[in-house]
C-alpha positions as CSV (number, residue, x, y, z in Angstrom):
1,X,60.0,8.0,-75.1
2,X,57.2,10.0,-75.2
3,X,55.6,13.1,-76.8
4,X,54.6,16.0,-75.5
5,X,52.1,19.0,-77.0
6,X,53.2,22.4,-77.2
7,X,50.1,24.9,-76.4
8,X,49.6,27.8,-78.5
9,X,51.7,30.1,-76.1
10,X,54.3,27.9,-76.7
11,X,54.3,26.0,-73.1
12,X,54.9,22.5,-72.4
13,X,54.2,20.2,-69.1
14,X,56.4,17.2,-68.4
15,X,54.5,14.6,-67.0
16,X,54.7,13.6,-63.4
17,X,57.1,10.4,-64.1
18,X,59.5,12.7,-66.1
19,X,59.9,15.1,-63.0
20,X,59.9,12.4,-60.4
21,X,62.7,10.7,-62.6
22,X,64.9,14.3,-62.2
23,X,63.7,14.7,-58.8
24,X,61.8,17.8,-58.9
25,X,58.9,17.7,-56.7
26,X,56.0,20.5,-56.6
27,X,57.4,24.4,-56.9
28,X,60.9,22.9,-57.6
29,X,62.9,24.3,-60.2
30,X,64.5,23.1,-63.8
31,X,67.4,24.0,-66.1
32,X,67.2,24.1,-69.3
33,X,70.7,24.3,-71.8
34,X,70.6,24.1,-75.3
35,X,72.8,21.4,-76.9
36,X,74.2,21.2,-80.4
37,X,71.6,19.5,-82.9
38,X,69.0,21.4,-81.6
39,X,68.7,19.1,-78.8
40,X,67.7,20.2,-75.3
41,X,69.0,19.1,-72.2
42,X,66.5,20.0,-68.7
43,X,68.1,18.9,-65.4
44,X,66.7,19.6,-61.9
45,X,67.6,23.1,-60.7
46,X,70.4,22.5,-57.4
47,X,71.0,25.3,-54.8
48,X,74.4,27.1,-54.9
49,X,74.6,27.9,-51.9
50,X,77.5,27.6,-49.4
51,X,77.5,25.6,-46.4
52,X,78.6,28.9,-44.4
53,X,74.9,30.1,-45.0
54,X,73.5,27.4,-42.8
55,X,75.7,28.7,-40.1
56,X,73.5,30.2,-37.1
57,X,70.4,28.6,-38.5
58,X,69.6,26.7,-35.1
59,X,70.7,30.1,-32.9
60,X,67.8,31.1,-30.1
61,X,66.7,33.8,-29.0
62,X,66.7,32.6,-25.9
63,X,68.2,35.3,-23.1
64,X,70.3,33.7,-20.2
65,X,72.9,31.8,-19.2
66,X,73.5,28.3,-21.3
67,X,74.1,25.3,-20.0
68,X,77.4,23.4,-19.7
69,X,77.0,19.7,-21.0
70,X,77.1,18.6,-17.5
71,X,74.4,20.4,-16.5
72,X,72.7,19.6,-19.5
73,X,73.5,15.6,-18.5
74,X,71.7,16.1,-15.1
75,X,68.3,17.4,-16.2
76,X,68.2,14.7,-19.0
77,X,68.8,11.9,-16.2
78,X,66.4,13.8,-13.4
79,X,63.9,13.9,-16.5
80,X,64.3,10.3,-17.9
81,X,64.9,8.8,-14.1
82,X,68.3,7.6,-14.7
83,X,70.5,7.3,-11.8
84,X,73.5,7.2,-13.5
85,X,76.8,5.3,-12.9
């Protein structure tokens, strides 16, 4: 274990093996709770988000008709030269 210096506004940096170990990288975010004992407990910061606010990420903007999968399958084998069964 190691020790760490509190500055005079009261701050403290964790070294780089200490956030690595967490798995907090550059402009990531930590939690801190306080634990009987006067212990303290910092854990990296995880989104809570829903997996409903990734829905339309990959939507275009693109304006026209789509393509069906088989027409989608016939410019992928014109493209790669593949003649197919």
């Amino acid at each position: 274990m190691g020790t760490l210096v509190v500055t005079a506004k009261g701050r403290v940096t964790l070294r780089r093996d200490l956030l690595e170990h967490i798995g907090v990288r550059p402009g990531g975010k930590v939690t801190i709770s306080k634990l009987p004992n006067g212990t303290i407990e910092i854990k990296a910061a995880r989104s809570t988000g829903k997996i409903s606010d990734v829905f339309g990420l990959l939507k275009t903007k693109r304006k026209g008709k789509s393509l069906s999968i088989n027409e989608m399958n016939d410019v992928i084998a014109r493209r790669w030269g593949y003649k197919g069964d």
